[in-house]
N, C-alpha and C positions, 0 to 999 in steps of 0.2 A: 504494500500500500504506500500511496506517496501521499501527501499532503496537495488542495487546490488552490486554486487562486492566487498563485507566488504573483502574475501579474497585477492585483488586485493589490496588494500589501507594496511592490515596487515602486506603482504611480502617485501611492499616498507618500512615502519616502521621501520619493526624488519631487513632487510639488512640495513636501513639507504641510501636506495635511494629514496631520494626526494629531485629531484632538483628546487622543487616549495617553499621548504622552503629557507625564505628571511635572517634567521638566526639573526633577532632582526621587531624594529616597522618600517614600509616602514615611511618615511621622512613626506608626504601630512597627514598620518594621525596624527603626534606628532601637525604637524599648527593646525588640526580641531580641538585637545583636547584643544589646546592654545584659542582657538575663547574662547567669552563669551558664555559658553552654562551653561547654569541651569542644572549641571546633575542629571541623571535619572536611566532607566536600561538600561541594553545592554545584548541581544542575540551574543552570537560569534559561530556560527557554521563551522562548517570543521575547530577546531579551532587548530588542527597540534599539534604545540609542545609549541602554548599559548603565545607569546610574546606579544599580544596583553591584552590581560587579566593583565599583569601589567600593563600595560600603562592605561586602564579602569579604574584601580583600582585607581591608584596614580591620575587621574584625579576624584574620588571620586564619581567614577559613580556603581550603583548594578548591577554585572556583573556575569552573568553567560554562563560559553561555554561548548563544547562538539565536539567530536570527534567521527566515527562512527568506530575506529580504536581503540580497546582496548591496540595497541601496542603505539600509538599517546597518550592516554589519561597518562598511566602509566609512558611515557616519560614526558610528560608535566608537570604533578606532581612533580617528580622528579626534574624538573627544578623548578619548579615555589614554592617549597618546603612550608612558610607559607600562600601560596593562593593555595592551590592546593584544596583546596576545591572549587574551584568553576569550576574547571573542572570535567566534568563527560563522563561516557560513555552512546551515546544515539544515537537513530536515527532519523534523522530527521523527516521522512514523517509518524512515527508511534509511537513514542516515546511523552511521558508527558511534555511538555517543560517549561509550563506557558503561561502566556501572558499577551496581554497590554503593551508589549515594546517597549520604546521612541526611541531606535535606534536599527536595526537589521544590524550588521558589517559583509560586505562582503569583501571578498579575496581567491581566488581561489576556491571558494566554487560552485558557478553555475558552470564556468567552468569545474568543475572535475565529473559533473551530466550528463549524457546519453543527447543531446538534447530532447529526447522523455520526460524527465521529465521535463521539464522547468517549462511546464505550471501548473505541481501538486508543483513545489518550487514558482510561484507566489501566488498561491492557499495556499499553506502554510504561507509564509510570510503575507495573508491577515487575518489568524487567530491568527499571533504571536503580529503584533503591532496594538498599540491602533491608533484608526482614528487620523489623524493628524503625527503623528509618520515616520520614516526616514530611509528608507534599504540605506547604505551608505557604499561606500569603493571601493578599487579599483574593476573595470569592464573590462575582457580580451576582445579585439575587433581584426577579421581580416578574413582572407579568413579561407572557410571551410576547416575542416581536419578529420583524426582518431584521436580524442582524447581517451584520454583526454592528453593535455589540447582542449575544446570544445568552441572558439573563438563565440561570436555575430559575426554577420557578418555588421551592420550597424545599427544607430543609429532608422533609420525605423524601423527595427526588433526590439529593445528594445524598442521602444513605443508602438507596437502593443502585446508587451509580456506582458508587463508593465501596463494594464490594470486598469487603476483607482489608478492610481501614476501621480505623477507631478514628473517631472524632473527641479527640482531649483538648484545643481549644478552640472557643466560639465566642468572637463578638464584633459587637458592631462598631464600623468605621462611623467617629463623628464626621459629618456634612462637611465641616470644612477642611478635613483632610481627604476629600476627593477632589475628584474635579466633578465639573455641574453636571454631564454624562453620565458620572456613576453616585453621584449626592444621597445618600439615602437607602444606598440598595450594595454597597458592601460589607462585606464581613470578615474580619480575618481568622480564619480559622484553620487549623492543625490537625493533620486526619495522616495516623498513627499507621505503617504498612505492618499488620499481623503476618505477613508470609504467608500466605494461604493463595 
C-alpha cells in the first residue's frame, strides 16, 4: 500500500498554504518533554516543517521524522538547518522506517489520512513501536466532514480503532493552544501499545 494524494500535500507546500501549520511546538507537548521521561526514540510522521524535531532533540530523545511532501521535507531542513538530518522524505505505509519506537508523535497526521486508511495507520503504528511503547500527541475530535482535516468522531470510535492500545492519557487542548481549525476539538492523548 502507498499513501495518496502526495500531489495534494506538495501544492499546499510549495504555495505555503497550510493553515494546519502551528508555526513552532503546541504548549501540552513542551509539559510532556518536561515530565521525567527516560528518553528514547521518537517517530514524527506528517512531520510538516519539523518544529517538533527540535524540541525531541533538545529533550535528548533519537529522533527521527519524515514528510511525505518533498516540498515539507526541503523546507524543514532549511529551517531546522544542523538537525536536518533527521528529517527525510518517506512514506509512511510503504516506506523503511525502523522500528521498536518508544514514542510515535502524533499531530495532524491521522487526521490528514483518507478515513478509509485509519485502520492500515493503526496496523502501521503496531509495527513501528516496540510493545509497551506510546502513539502520543495531539488527536482532532468532532463531527464528520470533507477533509481533510478528517475529525474522530468520539472517543468510542478511537477505542475501537485503537485496537490493542491503552489509552493512559486524555485531555483536552485549551482553544488557545490551537489554531482556529482545530479550536475546541483537540485532545492530547496517550494510547499505550499492549503488543497484541
Amino acid at each position: 500500500m502507498r499513501s495518496s494524494n502526495q500531489e495534494f500535500w506538495e501544492k499546499r507546500y510549495l504555495d505555503k498554504t497550510t493553515p494546519w501549520d502551528f508555526r513552532g511546538v503546541p504548549p501540552i507537548l513542551t509539559t510532556y518533554l518536561q515530565r521525567d521521561h527516560t528518553p528514547g526514540s521518537v517517530l514524527i510522521p506528517g512531520c510538516g516543517l519539523g518544529y517538533e524535531v527540535t524540541a525531541f532533540h533538545a529533550a535528548r530523545w533519537q529522533t527521527l521524522a519524515f514528510d511525505f511532501s518533498p516540498a515539507a521535507v526541503e523546507q524543514a531542513k532549511e529551517k531546522l538547518g544542523p538537525l536536518a538530518h533527521l528529517v527525510r522524505h518517506a512514506d509512511f505505509f510503504a516506506d523503511e522506517l525502523g522500528g521498536s519506537y518508544d514514542i510515535i508523535y502524533e499531530r495532524t497526521f491521522l487526521c490528514a489520512l483518507a478515513p478509509k486508511l485509519w485502520p492500515n495507520y493503526v496496523e502501521r503504528i503496531r509495527q513501528l513501536l516496540r510493545p509497551g511503547g506510546v502513539l502520543a500527541g495531539l488527536f482532532f475530535y468532532g463531527e464528520e466532514e470533507d477533509g481533510p482535516p478528517n475529525p474522530l468522531a468520539n472517543l468510542t470510535m478511537a477505542r475501537n480503532l485503537f485496537t490493542g492500545f491503552e489509552l493512559i492519557v486524555d485531555e483536552p487542548i485549551p482553544a488557545t493552544d490551537s489554531l482556529p481549525l482545530f479550536a475546541n476539538r483537540e485532545r492530547w492523548q496517550e494510547w499505550r501499545y499492549l503488543g497484541k
